[in-house]
PQR file of N, CA, C, O and H, with PARSE charges and radii, in Angstrom:
ATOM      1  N   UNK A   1       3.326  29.173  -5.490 -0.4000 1.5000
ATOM      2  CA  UNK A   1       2.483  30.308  -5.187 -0.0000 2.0000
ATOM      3  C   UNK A   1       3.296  31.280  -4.335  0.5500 1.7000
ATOM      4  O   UNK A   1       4.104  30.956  -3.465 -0.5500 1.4000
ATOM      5  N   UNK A   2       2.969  32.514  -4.708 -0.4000 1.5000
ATOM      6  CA  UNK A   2       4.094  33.496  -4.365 -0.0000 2.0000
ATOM      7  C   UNK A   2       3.602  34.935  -3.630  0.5500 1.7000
ATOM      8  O   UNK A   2       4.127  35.713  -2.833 -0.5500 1.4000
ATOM      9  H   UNK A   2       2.313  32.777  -5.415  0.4000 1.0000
ATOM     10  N   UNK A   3       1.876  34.839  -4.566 -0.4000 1.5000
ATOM     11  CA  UNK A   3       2.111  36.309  -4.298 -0.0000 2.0000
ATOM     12  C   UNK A   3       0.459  35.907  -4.078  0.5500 1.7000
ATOM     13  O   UNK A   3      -0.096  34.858  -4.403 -0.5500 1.4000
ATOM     14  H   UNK A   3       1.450  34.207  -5.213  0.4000 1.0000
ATOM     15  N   UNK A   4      -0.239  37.338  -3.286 -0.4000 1.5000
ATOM     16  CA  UNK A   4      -1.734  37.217  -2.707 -0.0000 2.0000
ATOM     17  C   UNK A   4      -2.579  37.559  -4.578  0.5500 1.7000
ATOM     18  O   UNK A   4      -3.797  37.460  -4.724 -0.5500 1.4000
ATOM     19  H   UNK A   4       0.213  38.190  -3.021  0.4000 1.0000
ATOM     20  N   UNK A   5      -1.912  37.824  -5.410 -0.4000 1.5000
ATOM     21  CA  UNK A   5      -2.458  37.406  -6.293 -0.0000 2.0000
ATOM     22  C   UNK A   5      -2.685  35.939  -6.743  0.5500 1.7000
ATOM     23  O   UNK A   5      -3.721  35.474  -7.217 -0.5500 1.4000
ATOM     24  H   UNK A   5      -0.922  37.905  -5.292  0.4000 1.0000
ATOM     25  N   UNK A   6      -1.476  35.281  -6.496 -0.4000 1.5000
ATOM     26  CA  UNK A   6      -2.152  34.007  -7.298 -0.0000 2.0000
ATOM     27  C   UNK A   6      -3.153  33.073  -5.688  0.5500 1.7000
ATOM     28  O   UNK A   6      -3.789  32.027  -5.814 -0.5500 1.4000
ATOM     29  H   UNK A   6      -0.634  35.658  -6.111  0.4000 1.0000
ATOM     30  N   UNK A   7      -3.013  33.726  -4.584 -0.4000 1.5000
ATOM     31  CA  UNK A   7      -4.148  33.326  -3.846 -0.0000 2.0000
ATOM     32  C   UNK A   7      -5.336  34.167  -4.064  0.5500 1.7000
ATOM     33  O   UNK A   7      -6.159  34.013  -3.162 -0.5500 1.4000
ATOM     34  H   UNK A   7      -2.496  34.576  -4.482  0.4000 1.0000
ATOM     35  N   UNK A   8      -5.645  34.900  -4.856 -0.4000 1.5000
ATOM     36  CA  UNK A   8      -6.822  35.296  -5.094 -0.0000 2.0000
ATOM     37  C   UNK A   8      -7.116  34.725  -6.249  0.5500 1.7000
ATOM     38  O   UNK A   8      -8.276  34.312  -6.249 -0.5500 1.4000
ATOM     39  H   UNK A   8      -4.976  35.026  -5.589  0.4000 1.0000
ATOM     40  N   UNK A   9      -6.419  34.489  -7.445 -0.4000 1.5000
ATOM     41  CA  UNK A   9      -6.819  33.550  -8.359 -0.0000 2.0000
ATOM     42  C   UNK A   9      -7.344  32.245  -8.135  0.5500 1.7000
ATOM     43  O   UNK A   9      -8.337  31.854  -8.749 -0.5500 1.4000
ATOM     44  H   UNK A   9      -5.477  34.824  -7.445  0.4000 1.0000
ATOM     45  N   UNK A  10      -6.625  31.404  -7.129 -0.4000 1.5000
ATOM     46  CA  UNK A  10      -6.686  29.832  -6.555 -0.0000 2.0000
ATOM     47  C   UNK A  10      -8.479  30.303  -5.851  0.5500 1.7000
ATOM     48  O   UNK A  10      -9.481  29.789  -6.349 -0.5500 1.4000
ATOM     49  H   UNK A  10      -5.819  31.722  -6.631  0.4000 1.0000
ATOM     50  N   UNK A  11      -8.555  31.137  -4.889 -0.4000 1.5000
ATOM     51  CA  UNK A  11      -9.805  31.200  -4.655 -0.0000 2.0000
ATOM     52  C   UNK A  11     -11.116  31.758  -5.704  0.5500 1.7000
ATOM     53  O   UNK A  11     -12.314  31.656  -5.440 -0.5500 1.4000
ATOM     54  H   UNK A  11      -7.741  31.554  -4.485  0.4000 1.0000
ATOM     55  N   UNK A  12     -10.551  32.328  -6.871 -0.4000 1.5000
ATOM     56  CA  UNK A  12     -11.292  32.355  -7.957 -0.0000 2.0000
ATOM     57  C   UNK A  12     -11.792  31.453  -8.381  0.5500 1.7000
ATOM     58  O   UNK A  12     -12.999  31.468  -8.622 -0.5500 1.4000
ATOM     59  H   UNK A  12      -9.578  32.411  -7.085  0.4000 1.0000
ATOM     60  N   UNK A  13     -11.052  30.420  -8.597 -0.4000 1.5000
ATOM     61  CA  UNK A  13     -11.719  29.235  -9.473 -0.0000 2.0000
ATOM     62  C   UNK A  13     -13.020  28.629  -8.814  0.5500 1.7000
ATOM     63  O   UNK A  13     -13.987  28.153  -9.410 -0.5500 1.4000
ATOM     64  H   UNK A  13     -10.072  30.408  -8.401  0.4000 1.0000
ATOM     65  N   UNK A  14     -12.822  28.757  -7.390 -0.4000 1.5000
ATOM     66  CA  UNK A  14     -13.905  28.275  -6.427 -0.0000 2.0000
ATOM     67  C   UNK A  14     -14.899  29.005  -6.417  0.5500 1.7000
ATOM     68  O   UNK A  14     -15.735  28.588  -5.615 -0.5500 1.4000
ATOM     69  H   UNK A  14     -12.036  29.143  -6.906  0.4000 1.0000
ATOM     70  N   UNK A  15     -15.327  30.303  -7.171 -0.4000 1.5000
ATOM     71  CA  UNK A  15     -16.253  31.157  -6.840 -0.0000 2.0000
ATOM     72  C   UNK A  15     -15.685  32.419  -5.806  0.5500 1.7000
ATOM     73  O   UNK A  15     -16.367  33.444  -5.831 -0.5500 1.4000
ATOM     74  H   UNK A  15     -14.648  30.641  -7.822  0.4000 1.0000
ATOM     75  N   UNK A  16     -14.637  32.408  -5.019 -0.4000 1.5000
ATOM     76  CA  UNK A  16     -14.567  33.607  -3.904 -0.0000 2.0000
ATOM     77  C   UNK A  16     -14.335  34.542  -4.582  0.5500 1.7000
ATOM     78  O   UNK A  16     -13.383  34.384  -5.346 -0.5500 1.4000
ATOM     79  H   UNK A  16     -14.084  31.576  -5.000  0.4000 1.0000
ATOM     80  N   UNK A  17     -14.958  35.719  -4.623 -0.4000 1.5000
ATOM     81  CA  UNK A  17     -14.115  37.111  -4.329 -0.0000 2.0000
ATOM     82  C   UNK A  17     -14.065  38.033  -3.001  0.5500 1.7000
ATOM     83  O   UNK A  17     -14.999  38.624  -2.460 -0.5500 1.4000
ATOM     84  H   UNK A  17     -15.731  35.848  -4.002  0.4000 1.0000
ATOM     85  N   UNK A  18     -13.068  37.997  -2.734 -0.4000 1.5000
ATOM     86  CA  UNK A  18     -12.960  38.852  -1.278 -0.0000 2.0000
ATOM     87  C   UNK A  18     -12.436  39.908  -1.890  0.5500 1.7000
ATOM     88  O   UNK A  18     -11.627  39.944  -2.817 -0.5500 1.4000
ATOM     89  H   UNK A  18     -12.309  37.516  -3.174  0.4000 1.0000
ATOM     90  N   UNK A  19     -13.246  41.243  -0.979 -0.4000 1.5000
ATOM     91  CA  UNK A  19     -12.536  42.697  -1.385 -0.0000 2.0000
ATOM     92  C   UNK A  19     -13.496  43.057   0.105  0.5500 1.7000
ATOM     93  O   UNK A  19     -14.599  42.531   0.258 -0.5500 1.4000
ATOM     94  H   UNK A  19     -13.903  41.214  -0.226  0.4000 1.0000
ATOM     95  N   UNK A  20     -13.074  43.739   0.846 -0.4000 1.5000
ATOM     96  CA  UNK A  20     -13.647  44.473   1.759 -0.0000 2.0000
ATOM     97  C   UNK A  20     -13.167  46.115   2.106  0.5500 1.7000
ATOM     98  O   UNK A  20     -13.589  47.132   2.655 -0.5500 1.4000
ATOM     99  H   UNK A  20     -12.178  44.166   0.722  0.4000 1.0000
ATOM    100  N   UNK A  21     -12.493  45.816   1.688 -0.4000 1.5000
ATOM    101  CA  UNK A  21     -11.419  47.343   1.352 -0.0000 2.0000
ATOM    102  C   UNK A  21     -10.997  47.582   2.837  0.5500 1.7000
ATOM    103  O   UNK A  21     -11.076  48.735   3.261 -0.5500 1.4000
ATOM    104  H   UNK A  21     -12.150  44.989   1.242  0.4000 1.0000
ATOM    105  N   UNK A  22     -10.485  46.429   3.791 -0.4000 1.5000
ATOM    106  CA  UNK A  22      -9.758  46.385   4.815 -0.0000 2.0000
ATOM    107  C   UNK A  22      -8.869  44.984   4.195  0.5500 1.7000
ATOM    108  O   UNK A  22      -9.206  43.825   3.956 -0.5500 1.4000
ATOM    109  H   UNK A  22     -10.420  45.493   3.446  0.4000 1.0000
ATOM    110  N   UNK A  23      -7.360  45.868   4.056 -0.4000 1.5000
ATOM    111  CA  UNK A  23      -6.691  44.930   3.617 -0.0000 2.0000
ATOM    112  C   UNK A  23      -6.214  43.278   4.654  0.5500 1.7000
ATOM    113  O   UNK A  23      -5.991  42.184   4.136 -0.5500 1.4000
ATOM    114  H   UNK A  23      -7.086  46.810   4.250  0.4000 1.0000
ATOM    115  N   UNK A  24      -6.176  43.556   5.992 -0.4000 1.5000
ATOM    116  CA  UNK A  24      -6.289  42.994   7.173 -0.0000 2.0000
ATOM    117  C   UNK A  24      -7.630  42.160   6.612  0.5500 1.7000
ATOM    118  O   UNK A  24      -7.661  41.324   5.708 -0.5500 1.4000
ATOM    119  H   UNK A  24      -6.357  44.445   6.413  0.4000 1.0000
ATOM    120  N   UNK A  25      -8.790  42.690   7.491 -0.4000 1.5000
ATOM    121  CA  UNK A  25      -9.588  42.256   7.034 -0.0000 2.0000
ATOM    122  C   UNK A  25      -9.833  41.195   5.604  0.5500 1.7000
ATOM    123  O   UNK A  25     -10.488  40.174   5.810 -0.5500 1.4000
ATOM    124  H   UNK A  25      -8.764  43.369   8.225  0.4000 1.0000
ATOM    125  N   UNK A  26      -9.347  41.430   4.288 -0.4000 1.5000
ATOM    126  CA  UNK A  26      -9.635  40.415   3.361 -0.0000 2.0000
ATOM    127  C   UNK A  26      -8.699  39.535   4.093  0.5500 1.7000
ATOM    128  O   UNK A  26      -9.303  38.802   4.876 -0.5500 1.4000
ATOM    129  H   UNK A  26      -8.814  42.260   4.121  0.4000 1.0000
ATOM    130  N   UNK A  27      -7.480  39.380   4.089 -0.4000 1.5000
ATOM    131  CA  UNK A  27      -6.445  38.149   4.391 -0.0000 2.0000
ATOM    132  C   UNK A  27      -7.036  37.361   5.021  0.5500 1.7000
ATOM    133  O   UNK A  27      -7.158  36.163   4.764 -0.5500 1.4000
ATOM    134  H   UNK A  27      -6.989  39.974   3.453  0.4000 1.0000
ATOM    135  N   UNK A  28      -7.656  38.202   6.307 -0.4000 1.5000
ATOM    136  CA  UNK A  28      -8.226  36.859   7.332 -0.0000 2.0000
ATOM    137  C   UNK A  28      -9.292  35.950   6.611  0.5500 1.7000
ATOM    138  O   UNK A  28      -9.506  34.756   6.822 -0.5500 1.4000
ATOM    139  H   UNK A  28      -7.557  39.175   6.516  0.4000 1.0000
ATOM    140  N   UNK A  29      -9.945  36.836   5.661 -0.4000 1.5000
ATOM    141  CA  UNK A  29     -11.369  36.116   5.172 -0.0000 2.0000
ATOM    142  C   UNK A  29     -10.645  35.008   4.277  0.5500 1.7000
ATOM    143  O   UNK A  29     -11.160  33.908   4.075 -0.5500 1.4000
ATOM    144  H   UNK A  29      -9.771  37.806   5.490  0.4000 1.0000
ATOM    145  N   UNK A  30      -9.419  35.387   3.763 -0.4000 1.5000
ATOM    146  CA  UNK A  30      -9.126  34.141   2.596 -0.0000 2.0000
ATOM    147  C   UNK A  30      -8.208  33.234   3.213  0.5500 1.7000
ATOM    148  O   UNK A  30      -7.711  32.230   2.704 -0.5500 1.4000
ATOM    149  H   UNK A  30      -9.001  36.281   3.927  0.4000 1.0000
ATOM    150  N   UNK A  31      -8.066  33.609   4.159 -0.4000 1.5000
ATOM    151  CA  UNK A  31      -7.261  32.312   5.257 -0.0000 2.0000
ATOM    152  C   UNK A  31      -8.208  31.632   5.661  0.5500 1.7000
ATOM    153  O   UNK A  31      -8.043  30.424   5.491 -0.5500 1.4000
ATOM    154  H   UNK A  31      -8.470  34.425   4.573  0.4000 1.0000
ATOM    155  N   UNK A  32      -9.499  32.043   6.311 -0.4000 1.5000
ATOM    156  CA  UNK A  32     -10.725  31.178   6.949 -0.0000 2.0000
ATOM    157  C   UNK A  32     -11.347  30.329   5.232  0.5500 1.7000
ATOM    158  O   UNK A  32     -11.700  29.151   5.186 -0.5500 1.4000
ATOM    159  H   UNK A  32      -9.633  33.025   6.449  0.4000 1.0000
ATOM    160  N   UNK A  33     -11.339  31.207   4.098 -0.4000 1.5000
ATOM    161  CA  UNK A  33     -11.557  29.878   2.976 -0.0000 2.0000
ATOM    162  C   UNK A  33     -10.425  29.115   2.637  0.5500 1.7000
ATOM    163  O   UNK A  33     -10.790  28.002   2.259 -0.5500 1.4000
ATOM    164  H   UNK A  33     -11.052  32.164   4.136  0.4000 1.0000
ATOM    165  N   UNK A  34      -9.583  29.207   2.622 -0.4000 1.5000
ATOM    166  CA  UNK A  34      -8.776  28.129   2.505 -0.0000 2.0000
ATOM    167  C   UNK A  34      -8.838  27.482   2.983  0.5500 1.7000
ATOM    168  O   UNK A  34      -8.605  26.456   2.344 -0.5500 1.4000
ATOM    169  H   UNK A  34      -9.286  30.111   2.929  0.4000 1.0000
ATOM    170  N   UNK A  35      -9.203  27.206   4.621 -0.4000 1.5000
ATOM    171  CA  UNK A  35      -9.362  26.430   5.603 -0.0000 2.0000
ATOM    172  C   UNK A  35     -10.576  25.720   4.877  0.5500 1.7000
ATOM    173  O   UNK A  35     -10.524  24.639   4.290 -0.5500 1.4000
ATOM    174  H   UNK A  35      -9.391  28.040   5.140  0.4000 1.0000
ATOM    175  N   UNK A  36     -11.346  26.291   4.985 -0.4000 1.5000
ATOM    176  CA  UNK A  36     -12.410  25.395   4.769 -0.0000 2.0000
ATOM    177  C   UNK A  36     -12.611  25.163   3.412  0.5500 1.7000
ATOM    178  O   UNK A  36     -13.540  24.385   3.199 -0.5500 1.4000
ATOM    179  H   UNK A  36     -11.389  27.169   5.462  0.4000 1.0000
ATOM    180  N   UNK A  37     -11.996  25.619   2.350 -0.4000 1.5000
ATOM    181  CA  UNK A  37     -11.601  24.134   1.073 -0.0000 2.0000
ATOM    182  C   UNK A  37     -10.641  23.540   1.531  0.5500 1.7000
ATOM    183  O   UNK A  37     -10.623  22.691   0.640 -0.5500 1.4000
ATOM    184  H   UNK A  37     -11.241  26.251   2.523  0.4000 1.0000
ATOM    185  N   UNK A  38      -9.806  23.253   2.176 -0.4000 1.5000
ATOM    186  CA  UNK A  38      -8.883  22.313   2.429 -0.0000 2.0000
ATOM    187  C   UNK A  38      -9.588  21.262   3.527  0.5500 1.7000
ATOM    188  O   UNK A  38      -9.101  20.133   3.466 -0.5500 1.4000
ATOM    189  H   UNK A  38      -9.821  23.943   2.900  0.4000 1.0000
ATOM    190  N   UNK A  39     -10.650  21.435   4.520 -0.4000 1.5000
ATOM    191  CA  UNK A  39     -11.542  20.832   5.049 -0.0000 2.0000
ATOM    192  C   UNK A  39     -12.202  19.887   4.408  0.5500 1.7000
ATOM    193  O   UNK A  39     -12.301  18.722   4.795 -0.5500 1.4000
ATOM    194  H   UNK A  39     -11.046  22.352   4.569  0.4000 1.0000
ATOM    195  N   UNK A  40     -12.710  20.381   3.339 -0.4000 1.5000
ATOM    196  CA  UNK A  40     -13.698  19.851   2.977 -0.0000 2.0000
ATOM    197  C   UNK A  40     -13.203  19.280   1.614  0.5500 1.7000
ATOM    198  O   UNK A  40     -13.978  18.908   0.734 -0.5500 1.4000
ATOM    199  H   UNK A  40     -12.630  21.327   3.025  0.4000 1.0000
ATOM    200  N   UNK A  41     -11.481  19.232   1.488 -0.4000 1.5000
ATOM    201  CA  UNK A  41     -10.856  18.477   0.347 -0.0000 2.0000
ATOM    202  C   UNK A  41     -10.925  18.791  -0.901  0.5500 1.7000
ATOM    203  O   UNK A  41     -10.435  18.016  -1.722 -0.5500 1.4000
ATOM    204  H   UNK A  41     -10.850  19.534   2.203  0.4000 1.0000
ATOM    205  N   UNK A  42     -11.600  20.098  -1.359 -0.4000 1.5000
ATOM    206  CA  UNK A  42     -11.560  20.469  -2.385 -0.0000 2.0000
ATOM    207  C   UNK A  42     -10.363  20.800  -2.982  0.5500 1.7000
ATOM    208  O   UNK A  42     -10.268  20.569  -4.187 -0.5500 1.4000
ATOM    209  H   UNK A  42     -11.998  20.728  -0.692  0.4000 1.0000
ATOM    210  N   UNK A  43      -9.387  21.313  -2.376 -0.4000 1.5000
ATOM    211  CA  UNK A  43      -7.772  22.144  -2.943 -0.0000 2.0000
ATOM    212  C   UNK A  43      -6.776  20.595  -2.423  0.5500 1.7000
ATOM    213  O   UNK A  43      -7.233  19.740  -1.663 -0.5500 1.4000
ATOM    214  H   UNK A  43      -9.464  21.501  -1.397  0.4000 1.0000
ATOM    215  N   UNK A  44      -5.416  20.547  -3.030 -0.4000 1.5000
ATOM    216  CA  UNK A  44      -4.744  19.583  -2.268 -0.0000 2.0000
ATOM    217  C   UNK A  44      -4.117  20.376  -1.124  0.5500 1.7000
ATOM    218  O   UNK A  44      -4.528  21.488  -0.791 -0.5500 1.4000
ATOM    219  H   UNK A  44      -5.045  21.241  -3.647  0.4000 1.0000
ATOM    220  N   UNK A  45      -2.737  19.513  -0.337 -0.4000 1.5000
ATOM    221  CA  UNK A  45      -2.518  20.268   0.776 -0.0000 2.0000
ATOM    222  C   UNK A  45      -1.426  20.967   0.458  0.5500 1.7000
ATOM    223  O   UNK A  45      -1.062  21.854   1.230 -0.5500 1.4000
ATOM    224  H   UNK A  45      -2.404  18.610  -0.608  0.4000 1.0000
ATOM    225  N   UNK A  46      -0.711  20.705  -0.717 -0.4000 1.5000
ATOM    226  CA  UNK A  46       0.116  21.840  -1.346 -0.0000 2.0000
ATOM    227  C   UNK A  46      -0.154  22.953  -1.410  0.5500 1.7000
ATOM    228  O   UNK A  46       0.347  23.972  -0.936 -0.5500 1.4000
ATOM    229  H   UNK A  46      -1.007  19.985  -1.345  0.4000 1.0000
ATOM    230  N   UNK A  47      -1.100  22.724  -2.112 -0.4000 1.5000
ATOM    231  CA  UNK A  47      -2.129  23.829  -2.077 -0.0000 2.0000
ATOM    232  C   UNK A  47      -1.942  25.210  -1.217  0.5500 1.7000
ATOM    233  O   UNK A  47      -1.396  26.311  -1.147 -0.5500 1.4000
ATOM    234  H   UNK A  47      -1.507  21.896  -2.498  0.4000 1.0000
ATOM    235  N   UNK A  48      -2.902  24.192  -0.575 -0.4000 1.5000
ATOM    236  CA  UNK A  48      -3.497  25.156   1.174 -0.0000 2.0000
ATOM    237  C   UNK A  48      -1.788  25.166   1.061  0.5500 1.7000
ATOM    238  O   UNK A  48      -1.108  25.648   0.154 -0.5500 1.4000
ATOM    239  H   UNK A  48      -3.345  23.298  -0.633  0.4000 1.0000
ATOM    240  N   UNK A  49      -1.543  24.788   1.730 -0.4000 1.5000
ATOM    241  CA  UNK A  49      -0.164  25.531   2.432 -0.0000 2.0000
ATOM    242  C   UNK A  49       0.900  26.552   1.983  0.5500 1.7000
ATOM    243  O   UNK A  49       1.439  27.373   2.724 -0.5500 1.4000
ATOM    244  H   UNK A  49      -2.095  24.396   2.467  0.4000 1.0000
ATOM    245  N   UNK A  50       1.107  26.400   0.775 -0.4000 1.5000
ATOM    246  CA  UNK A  50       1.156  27.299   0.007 -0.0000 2.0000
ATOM    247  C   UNK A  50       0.706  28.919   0.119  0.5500 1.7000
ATOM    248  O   UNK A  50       1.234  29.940   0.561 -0.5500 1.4000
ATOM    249  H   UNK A  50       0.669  25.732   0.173  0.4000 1.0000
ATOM    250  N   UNK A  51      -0.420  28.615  -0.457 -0.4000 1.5000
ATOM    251  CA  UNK A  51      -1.609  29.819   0.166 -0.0000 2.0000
ATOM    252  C   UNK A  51      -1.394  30.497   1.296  0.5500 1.7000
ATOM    253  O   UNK A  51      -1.143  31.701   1.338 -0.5500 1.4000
ATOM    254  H   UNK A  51      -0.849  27.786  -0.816  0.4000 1.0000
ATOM    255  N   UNK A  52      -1.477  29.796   2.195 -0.4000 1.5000
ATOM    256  CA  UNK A  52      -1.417  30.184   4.218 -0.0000 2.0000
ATOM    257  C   UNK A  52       0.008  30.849   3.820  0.5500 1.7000
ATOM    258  O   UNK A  52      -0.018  32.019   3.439 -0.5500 1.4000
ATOM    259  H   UNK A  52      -1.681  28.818   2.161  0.4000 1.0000
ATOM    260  N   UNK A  53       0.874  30.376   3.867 -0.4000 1.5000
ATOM    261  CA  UNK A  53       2.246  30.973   4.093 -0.0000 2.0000
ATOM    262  C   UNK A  53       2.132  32.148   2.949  0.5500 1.7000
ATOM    263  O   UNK A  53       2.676  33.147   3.419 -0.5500 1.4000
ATOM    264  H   UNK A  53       0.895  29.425   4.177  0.4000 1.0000
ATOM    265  N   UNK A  54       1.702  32.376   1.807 -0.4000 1.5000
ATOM    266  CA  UNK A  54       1.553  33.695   1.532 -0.0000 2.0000
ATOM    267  C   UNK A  54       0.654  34.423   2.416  0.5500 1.7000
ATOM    268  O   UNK A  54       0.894  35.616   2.604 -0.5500 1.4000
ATOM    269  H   UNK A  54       1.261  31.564   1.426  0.4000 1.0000
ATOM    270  N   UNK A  55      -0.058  34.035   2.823 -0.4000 1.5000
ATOM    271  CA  UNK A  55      -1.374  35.243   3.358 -0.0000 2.0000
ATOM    272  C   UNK A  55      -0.742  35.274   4.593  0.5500 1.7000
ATOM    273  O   UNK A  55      -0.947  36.405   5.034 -0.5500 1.4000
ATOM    274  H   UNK A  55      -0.253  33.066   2.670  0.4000 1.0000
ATOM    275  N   UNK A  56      -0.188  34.737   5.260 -0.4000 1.5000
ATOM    276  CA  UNK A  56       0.734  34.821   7.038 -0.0000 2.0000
ATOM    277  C   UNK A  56       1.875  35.741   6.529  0.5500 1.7000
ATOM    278  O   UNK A  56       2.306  36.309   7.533 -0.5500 1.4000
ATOM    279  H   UNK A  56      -0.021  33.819   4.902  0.4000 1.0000
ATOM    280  N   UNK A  57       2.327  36.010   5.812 -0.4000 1.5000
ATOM    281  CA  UNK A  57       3.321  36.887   5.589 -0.0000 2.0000
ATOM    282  C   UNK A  57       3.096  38.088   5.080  0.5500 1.7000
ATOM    283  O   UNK A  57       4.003  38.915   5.174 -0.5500 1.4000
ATOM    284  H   UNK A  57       1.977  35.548   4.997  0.4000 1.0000
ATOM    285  N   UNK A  58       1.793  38.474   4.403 -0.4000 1.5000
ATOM    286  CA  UNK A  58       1.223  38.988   3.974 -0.0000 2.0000
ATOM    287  C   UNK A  58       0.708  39.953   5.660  0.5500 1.7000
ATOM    288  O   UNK A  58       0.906  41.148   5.878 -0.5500 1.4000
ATOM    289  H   UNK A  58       1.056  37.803   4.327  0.4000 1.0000
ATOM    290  N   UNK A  59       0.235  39.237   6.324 -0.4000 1.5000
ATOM    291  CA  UNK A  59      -0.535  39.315   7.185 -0.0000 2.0000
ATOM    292  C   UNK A  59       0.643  39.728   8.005  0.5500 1.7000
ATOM    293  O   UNK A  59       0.385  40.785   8.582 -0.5500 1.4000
ATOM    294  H   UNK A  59       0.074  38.266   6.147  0.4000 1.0000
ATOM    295  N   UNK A  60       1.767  39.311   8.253 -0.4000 1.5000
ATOM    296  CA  UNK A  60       2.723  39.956   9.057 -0.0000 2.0000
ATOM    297  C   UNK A  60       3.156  40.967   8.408  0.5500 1.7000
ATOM    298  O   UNK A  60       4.149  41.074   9.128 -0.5500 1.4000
ATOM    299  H   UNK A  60       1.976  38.453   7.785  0.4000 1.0000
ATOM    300  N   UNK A  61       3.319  42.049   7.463 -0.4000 1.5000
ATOM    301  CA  UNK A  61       3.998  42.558   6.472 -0.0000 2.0000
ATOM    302  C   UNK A  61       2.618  44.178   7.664  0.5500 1.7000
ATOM    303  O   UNK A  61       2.795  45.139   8.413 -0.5500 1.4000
ATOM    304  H   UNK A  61       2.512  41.962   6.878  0.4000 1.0000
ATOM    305  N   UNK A  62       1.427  43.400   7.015 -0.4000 1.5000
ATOM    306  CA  UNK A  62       0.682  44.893   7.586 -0.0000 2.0000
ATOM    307  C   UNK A  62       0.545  45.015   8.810  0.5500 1.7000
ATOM    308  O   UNK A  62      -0.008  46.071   9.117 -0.5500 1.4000
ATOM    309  H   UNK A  62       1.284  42.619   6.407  0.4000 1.0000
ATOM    310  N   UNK A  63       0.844  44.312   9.714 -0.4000 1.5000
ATOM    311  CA  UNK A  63       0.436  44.208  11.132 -0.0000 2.0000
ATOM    312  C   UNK A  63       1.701  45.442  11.749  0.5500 1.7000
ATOM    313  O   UNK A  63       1.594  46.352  12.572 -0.5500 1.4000
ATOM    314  H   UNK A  63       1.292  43.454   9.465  0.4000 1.0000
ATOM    315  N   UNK A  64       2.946  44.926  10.865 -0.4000 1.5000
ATOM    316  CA  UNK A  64       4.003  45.637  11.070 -0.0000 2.0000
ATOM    317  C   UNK A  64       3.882  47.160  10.436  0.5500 1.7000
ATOM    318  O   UNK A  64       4.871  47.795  10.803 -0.5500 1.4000
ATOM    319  H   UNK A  64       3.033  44.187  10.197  0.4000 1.0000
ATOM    320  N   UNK A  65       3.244  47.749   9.832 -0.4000 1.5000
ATOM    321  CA  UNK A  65       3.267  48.990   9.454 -0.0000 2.0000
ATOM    322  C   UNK A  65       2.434  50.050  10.817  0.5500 1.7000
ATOM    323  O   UNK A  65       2.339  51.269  10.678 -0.5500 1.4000
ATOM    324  H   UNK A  65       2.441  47.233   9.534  0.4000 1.0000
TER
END
């Protein structure tokens, strides 16, 4: 997993769509679900981690603009 697309796909399958049209804003929301499918064991931990380290970089990328 590479890109906040295929973490928006991975949270597709589960039902999420996040769009808030605060790009900040969505990341955090799909970092707090990942957390909690990986809580609650639905995703493996490849997975999740995967995921996180796109959306943390993601998340550092705009913080920096």
């Amino acid at each position: 997993m590479k890109t906040i697309y295929e973490v928006q796909q991975l949270l597709k399958r589960f039902g999420t769509f996040i769009y808030t049209g605060d790009r900040i804003g969505d990341l955090e929301l799909m970092e707090e679900e990942l957390r909690e499918l990986n809580g609650y064991g639905i995703i493996d931990q490849k997975e999740y981690t995967a995921a996180l380290m796109v959306i943390r970089g993601e998340l550092r990328k705009e913080r920096q603009k």
